[in-house]
Structure formats: C-alpha cells, structure tokens
N, C-alpha and C positions, 0 to 999 in steps of 0.2 A: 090596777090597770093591766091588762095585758100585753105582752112584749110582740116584738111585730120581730120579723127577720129583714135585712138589709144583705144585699150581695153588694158589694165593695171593692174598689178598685185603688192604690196609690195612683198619682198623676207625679211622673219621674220627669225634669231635666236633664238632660245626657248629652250635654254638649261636644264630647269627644267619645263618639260611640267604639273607636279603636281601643282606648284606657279603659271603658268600660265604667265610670267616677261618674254618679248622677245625686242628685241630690231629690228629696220629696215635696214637692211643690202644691201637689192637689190631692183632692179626692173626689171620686165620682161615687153614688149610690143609688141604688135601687132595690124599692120594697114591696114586699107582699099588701102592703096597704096603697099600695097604686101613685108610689112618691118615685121621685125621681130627683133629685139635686146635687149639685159642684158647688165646690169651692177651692179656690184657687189664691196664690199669695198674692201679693201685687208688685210690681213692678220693682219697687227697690228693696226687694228681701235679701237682707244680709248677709245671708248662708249662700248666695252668689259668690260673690264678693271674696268670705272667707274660704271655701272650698275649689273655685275659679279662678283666683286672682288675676290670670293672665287673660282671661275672657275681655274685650270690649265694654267698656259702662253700657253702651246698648244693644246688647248682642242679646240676652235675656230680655229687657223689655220688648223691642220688636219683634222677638216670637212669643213673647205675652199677650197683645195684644190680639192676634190674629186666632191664637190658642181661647179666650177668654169669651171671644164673638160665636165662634165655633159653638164651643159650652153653652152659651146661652142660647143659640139657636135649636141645639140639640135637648135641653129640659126644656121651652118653649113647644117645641115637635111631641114631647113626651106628653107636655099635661093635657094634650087633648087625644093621646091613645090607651087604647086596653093595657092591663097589664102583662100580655102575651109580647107587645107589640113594644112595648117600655124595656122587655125583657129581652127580645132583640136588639135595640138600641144599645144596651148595656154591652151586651157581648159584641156587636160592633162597636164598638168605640173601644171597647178594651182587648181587640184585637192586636196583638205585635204588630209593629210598625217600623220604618226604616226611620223617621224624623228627630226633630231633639228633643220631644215630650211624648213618653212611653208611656205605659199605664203596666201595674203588676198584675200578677195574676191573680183573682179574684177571692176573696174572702166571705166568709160569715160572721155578722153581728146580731144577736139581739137587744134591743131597745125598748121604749116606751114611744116612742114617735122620732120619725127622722132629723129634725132638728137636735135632739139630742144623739144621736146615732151619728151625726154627720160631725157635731163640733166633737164629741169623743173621739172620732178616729182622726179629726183635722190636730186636735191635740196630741194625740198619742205619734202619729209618725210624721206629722209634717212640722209643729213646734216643738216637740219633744219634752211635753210636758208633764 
C-alpha cells in the first residue's frame, strides 16, 4: 500500500499565555489524499488537572466545547473542497493566535491512510504513548 503524506499540526492548551505552560490536547491533519480531520480530548482530561491545578473545574471544558464546534465545522467546510482549498484551511487554522488553544507549527508524517496517521500522532504527543 502506499503511504500518503499528512501535514500536521498539535492543538495546545495554554491557559496562562504569560508562564507560557500548555499542555497537548489535539491534533489537526491534512493530506495529499484530500482528508482532513481532528481530534480533540474531551472535557475531563486529566493532564488539566495535573498540570493546572489551580485552573477552575470548568475553565477547560467551556473553552472545549466552543473549540470542538469550531473543528467540526471546519473538517465539515473541508470535505466538500479541493485539496488546494483543504490546504488553506490547514494553514489558517494553524495560524498563531492570541486565545487559550494554539496549534504548533506544522509537521510531516507519512502513513497508510489518515486514520492511522491521525491516531499515531494523537498517540505520540497528546497521550504520550
């Protein structure tokens, strides 16, 4: 089977953009094979918690939720455009940003298909597995 390439973004929490302390929450991708998908923790990811303690219990979900609509609107917008137009989506959305969910700067992966491409890097830097 041949590998497809993915450009790749983290999706960072960064609740105290002064300290500069964010934790890896998501990942966004997109591929030469015309794919587009997120995935995001959910609401009561632990690594809040431990790394945040002083954060609010719902300080992280209510910018979850509004973050997650977003995403889904945005792979929604993508699977009915070219991959020219996927490929702008990506780089806007992983523009720097002032808010509390950054995105890194972008990466390369090769794969077999973006479900595996997506839970590999969701693995690799967001559970740390």
């Amino acid at each position: 089977m041949t590998n497809h390439y993915y450009n790749y973004a983290i999706i960072r929490f960064l609740p105290c953009r002064d300290r500069g302390e964010f934790i890896n929450i998501g990942i966004v991708i997109h591929g030469n094979d015309g794919s587009f998908s997120t995935r995001v923790v959910d609401a009561g990811y632990s690594r809040v918690d431990d790394v945040f303690p002083a954060l609010s219990d719902s300080l992280f979900a209510q910018h979850l939720k509004p973050l997650k609509r977003e995403l889904s609107r945005i792979e929604a917008l993508a699977s009915n455009c070219n991959i020219d137009a996927q490929q702008q989506l990506f780089k806007n959305l992983a523009e720097p940003s002032e808010g509390v969910f950054t995105y890194s700067q972008s990466g390369t992966l090769a794969a077999k298909d973006s479900k595996a491409a997506l839970n590999e890097l969701f693995c690799r830097y967001v559970q740390h597995t």
